[in-house]
C-alpha positions in Angstrom: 101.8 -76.5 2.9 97.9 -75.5 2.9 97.2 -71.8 2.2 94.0 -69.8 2.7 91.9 -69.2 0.2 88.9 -66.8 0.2 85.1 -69.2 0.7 82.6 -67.7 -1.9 79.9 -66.0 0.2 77.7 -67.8 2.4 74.0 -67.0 0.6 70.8 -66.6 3.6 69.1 -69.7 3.9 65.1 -68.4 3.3 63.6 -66.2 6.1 60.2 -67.1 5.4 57.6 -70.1 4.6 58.2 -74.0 5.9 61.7 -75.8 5.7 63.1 -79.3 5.7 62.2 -81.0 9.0 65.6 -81.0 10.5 66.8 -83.9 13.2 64.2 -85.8 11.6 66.8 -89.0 9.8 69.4 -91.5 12.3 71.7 -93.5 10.6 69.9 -96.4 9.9 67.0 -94.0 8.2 69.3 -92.4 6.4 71.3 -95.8 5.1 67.6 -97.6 4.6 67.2 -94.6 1.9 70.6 -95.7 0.1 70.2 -99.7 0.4 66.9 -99.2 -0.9 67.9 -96.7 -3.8 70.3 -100.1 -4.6 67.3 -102.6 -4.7 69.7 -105.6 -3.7 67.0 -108.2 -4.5 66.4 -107.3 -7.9 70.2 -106.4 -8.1 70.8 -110.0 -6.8 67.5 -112.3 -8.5 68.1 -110.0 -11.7 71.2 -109.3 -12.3 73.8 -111.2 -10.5 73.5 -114.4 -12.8 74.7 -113.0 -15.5 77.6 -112.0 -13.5 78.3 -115.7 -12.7 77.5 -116.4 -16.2 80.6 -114.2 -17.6 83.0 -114.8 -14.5 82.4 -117.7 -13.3 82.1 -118.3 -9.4 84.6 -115.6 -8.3 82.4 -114.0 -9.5 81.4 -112.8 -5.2 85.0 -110.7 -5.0 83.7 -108.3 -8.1 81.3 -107.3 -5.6 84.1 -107.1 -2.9 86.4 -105.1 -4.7 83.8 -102.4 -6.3 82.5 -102.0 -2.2 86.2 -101.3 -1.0 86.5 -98.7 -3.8 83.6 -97.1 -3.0 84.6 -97.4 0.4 87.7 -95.4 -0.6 85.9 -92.7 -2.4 83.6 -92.4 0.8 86.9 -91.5 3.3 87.3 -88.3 1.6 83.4 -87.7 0.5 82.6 -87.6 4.2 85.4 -85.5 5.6 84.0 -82.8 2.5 81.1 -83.4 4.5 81.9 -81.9 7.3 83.1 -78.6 5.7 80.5 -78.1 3.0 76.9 -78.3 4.0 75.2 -77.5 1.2 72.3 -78.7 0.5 73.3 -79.4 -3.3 76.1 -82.3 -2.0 77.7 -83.6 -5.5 77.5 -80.0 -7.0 78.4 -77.8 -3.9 81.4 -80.3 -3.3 82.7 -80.0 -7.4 82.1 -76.2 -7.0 84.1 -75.6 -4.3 87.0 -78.2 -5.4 87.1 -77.7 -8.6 85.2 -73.8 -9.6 81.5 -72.9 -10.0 81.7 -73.4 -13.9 82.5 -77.0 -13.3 80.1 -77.5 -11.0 76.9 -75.8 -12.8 78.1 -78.9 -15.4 77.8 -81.1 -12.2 74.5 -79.8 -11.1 72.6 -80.5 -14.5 74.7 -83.8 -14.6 72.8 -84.5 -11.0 69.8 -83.5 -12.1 69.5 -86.0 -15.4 71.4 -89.0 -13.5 69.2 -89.2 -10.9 66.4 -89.1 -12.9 67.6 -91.6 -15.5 67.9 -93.7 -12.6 64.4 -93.6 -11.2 62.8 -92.6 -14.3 63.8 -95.8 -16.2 62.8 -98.5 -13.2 59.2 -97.6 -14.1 59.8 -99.7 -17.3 61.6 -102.6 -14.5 58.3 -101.8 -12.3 56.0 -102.6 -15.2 58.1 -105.8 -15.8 58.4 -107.3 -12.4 54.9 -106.6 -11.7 53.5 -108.7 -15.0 56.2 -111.7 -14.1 55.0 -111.8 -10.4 50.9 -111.6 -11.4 51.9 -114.1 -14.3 53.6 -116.4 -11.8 50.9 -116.1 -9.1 47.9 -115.8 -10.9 48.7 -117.1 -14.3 47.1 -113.2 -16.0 48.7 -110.8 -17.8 48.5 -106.9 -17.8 49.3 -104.5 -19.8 52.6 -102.5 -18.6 51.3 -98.9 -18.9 48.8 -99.0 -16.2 51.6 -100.5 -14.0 53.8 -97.9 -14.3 51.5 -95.0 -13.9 50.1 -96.5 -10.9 53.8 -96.4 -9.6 54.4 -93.1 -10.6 51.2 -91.8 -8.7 52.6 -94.1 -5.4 55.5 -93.1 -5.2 54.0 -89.5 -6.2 52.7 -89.8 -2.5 55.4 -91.0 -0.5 57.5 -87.9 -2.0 55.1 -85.9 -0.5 54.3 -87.4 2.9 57.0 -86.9 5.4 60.7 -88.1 5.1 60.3 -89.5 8.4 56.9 -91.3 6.7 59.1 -92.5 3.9 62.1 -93.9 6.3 59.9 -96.5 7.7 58.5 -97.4 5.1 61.5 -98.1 3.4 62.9 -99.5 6.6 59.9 -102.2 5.8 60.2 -102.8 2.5 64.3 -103.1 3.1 63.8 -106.0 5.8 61.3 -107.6 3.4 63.6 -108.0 0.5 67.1 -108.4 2.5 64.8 -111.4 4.5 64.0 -113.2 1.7 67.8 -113.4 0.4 68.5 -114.4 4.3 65.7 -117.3 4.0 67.3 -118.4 0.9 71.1 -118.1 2.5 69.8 -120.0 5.4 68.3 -123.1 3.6 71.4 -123.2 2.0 73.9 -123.3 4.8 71.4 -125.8 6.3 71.4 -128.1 3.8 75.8 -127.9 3.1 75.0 -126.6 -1.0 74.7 -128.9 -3.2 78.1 -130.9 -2.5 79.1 -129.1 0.3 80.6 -125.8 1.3 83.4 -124.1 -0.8 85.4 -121.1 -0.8 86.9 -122.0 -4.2 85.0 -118.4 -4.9 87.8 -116.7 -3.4 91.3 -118.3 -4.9 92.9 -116.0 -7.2 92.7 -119.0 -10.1 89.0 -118.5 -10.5 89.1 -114.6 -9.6 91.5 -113.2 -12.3 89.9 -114.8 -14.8 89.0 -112.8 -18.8 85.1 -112.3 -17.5 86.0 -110.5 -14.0 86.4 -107.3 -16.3 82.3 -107.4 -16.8 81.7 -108.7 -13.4 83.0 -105.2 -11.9 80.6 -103.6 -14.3 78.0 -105.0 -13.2 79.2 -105.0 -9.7 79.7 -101.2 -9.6 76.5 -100.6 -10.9 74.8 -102.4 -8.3 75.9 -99.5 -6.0 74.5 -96.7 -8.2 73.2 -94.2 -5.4 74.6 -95.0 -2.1 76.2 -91.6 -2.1 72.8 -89.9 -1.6 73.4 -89.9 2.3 74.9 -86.4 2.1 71.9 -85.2 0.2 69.8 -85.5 3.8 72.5 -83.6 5.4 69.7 -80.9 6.6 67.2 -83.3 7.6 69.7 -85.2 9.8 70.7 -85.6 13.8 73.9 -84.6 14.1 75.2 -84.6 10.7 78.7 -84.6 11.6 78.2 -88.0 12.6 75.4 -89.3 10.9 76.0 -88.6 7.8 79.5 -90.3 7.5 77.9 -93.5 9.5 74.9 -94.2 7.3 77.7 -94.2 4.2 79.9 -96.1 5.7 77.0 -98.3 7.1 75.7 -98.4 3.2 78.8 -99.4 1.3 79.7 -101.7 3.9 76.4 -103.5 4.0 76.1 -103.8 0.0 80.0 -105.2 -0.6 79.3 -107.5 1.9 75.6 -108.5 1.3 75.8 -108.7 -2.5 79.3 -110.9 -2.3 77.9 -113.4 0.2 74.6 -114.1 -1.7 76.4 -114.6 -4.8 78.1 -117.0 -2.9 75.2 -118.5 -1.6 73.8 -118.9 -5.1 77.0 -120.7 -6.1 76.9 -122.7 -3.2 73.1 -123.9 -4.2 74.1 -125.3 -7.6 77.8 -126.5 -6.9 80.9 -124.8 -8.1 81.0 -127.3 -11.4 77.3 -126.5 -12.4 76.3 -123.0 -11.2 77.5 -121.3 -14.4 75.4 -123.8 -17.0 72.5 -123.0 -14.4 72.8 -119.8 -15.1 73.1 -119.8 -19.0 70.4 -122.1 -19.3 67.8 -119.9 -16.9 69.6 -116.8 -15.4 66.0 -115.0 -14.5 65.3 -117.8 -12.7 68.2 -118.9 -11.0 67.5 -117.6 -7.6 64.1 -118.7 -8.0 65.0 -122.0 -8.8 67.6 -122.1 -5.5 65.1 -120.6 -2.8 62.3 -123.4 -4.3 64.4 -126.5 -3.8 65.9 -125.4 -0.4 63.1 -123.3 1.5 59.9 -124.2 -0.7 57.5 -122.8 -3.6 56.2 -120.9 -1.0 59.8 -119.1 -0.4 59.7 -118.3 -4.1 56.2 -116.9 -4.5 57.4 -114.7 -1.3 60.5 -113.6 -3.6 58.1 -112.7 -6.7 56.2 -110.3 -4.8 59.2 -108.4 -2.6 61.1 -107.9 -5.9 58.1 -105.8 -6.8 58.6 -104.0 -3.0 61.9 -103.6 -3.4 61.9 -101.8 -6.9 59.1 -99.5 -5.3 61.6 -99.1 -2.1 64.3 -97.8 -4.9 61.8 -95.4 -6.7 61.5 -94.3 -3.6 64.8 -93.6 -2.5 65.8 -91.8 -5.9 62.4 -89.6 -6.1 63.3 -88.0 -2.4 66.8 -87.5 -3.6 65.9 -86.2 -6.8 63.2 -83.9 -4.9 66.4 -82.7 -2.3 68.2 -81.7 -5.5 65.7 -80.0 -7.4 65.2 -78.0 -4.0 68.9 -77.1 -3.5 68.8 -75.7 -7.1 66.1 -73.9 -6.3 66.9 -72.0 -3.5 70.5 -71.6 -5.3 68.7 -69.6 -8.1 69.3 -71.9 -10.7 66.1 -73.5 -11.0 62.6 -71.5 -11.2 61.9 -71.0 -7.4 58.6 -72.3 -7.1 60.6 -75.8 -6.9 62.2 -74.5 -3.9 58.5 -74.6 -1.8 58.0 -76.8 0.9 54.9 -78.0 2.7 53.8 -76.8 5.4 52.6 -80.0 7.5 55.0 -82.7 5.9 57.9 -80.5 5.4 58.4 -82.3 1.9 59.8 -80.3 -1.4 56.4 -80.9 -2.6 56.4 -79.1 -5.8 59.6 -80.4 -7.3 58.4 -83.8 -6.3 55.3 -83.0 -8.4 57.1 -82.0 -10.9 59.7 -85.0 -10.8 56.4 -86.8 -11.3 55.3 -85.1 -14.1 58.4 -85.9 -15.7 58.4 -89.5 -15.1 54.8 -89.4 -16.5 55.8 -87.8 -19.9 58.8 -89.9 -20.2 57.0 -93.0 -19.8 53.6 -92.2 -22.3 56.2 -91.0 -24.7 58.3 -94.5 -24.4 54.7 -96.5 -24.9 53.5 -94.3 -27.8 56.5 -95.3 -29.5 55.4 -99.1 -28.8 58.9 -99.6 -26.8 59.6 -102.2 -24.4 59.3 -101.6 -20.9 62.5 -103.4 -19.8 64.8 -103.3 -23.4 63.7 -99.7 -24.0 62.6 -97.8 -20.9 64.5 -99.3 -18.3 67.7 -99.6 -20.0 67.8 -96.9 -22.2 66.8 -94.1 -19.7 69.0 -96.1 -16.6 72.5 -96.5 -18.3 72.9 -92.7 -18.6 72.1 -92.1 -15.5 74.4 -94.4 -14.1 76.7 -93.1 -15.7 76.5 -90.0 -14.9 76.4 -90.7 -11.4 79.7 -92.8 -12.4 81.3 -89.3 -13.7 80.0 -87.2 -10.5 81.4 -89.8 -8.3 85.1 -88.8 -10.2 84.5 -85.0 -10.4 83.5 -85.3 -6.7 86.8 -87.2 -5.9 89.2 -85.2 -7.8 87.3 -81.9 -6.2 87.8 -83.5 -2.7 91.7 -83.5 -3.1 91.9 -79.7 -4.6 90.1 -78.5 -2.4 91.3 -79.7 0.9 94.9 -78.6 -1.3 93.4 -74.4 -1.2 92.3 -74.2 2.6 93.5 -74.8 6.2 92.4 -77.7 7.4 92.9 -80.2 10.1 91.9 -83.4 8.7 94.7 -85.7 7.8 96.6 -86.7 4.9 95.0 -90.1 4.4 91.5 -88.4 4.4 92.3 -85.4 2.5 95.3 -86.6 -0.4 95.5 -90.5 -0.4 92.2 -91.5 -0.2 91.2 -89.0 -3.1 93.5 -89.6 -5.5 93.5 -93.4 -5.1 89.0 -93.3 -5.3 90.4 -91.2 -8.4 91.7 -93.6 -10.1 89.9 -96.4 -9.0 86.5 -94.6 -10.3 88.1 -93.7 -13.5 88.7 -97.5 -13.9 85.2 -98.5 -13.0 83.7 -95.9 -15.9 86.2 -97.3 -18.6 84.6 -100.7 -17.1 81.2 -99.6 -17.3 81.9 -98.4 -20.9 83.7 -100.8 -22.4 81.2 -103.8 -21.4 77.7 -101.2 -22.5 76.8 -103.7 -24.3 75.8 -105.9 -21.5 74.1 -103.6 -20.0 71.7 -102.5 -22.9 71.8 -105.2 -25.7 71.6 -102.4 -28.0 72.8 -102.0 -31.5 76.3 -100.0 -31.5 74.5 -96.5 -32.5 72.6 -96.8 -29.7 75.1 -97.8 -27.5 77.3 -94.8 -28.2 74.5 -92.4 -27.7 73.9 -93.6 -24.5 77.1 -93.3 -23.6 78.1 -89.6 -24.7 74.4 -88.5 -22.6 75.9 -87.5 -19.6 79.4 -86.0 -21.1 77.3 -84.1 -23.3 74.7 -82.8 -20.3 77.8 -82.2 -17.8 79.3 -79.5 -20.7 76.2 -77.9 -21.3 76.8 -76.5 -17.9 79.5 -74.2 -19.2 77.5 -72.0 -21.5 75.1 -72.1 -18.5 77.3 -71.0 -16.1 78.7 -68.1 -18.6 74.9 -67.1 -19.0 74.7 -66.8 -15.0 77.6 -65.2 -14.3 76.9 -62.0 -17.1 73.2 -62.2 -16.4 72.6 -63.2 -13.0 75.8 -62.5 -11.0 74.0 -62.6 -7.9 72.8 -66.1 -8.2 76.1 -67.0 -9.8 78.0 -65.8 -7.0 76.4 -67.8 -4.1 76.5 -70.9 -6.2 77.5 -74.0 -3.9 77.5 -71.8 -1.3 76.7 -72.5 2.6 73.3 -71.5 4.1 73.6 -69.4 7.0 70.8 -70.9 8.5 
């Protein structure tokens, strides 16, 4: 039986200055930010070979299997939704499930993950960008320029509008997800290479020793979709909206990402797909959408990979920025952050200073002569996905103790099942994630273990933190995850 439990106070949102343009983001807006935060083409051209590399051509049901566990984790990340609408969305929900210590811990954790994520794809931006003018063109350019270029682009589209950013990820989105269509439809035209199978699918090729590293990579590939709740306040109807577009997002990926894997399979033949792929897995897709759509289809794919890395920088910087602002007007962070403009009703200043970031992080990674894909992107992204990883399973586990404290009337499937089964089904998709690092980073073992311990490490410097807060600033310490009252 549910007992009442005191809510920490509800803090005032700000009387004074612009806000967040509220009833700006539908559904679809707000699920074009998530999709494009996942970049499926460059998940799909650049990553999904190596999936059929190590599992073989089930490798399609990895993708399956990590959408319905996200899709799990989503029925009771929702209904939290609904009854915490803070702006802070991972944090808030740990905070109130699981106690503010826990989640200051979660709120740093956000903080660093998200940028890992977006911070790091200025090395992939650098990369794709030199491939695509190499392909085209037949020049070369130095990666630096490339990346600070990006950071000053998508410096701007954090501070136009959100509404201004929506469509033109709603652009970029169609762009990339049309090119994989193209490619999908030459290949149903023309029956695959010996026809259409679904040998994908039987179990004999599913459980199979290399499925292990396909869920890695598979659950990776969603890194991000559960930003929806971060546009809560800029939303129509909320309530509704928000649990659509994550639905909608989830959905969309496990679906999308399992049927163009299949599509690729199709295009080689189930007997020939995997030595495609070990001989040339950068090129496998490129390769597929030349011999059944055209060299024209492929220098169209060169150029919306490009597009759709700048769609996911994007998508995480106007996350990041929604973050920085929440901790802001918490307190936490140095209130400045919390400013918004006054025409374009953007968290400006953390967005400049998201950017400032990126921009030290990235001279720093070139004066130390590092690679822009081995060192930059994959070095600063695998922390943040796992961190994200971890907030996902705080968030999960706070979900089921908190609905366990108040008087609710949401179900037991929403509240109880669904959490503790996205529990342990996100528990297994870290041990996954860390178990098969290697794949993800080629790095030496030293490497590979400081990587890993990052976001553990940034997650329990949020207890001294929170100590700090609650002698020093009990005020701020107090309203912590709290609801605005307006």
């Amino acid at each position: 039986m549910s007992v009442t439990t005191a809510e920490p106070p509800e803090k005032e949102a700000p009387s004074d200055g612009a806000t967040l343009r509220s009833g700006s983001l539908g559904t679809a807006d707000i699920a074009f930010f998530v999709v494009s935060a996942a970049a499926p083409l460059t998940v799909m051209a650049g990553v999904a070979p190596l999936a059929v590399l190590l599992g073989g051509i089930g490798a399609p049901v990895g993708y399956l299997l990590a959408g319905l566990t996200l899709a799990v984790f989503a029925v009771g990340f929702t209904t939290m939704s609904r009854h915490v609408t803070s702006g802070g969305a991972f944090y808030a929900y740990i905070a109130r499930g699981l106690g503010r210590p826990v989640g200051i811990g979660a709120a740093l954790l956000a903080l660093v993950g998200y940028n890992g994520m977006e911070i790091g794809v200025y090395g992939l931006l650098a990369t794709t960008s030199r491939d695509t003018l190499h392909a085209l063109c037949g020049t070369d350019v130095p990666w630096l320029p490339v990346s600070l270029a990006g950071l000053v682009l998508i410096g701007y589209g954090g501070y136009r509008s959100i509404d201004f950013g929506a469509k033109v990820l709603g652009v970029l989105l169609v762009a990339e997800t049309g090119i994989l269509v193209l490619l999908a439809g030459g290949v149903l035209a023309h029956g695959g290479a010996h026809g259409l199978s679904l040998a994908s699918f039987a179990p004999a090729h599913v459980f199979v020793p290399g499925t292990a590293a396909v869920l890695a990579f598979a659950f990776a590939a969603f890194t991000g979709f559960e930003s929806t709740v971060i546009y809560r306040r800029e939303a129509r109807d909320p309530g509704r909206t928000v649990p659509r577009a994550t639905y909608a997002a989830v959905g969309f990926l496990g679906l999308f990402y399992a049927f163009v894997v299949w599509i690729a399979i199709q295009a080689f033949g189930d007997d020939r797909v995997v030595r495609a792929a070990g001989q040339d897995p950068a090129g496998l897709f490129f390769t597929a959408i030349t011999t059944y759509v055209g060299g024209w289809a492929a220098d169209l794919m060169h150029v919306f990979i490009v597009t759709s890395v700048l769609a996911s920088l994007l998508a995480f910087h106007n996350a990041i920025n929604r973050y920085a602002l929440a901790l802001a007007e918490e307190g936490v962070l140095p209130r400045r952050l919390g400013r918004v403009h006054p025409l374009h009703r953007s968290p400006y200043v953390a967005g400049l200073a998201q950017t400032a970031l990126g921009a030290v992080v990235v001279l720093a990674f070139r004066a130390a002569d590092a690679d822009p894909y081995q060192q930059l992107l994959l070095w600063v992204n695998t922390p943040g996905m796992i961190g994200l990883l971890l907030l996902q399973l705080l968030a999960a586990v706070a979900v089921a103790r908190y609905f366990r404290r108040v008087r609710h009337a949401e179900g037991r499937l929403r509240t109880v099942v669904a959490p503790v089964l996205a529990t342990v089904l996100l528990a297994t998709a870290i041990a996954l994630v860390v178990t098969h690092i290697d794949l993800f980073t080629a790095a030496p073992t030293a490497v590979n273990v400081l990587l890993v311990v990052v976001a553990p490490a940034v997650f329990l410097l949020g207890l001294p933190l929170a100590w700090w807060l609650r002698r020093s600033r009990p005020d701020v310490y107090a309203g912590f995850g709290t609801d605005p009252t307006g």
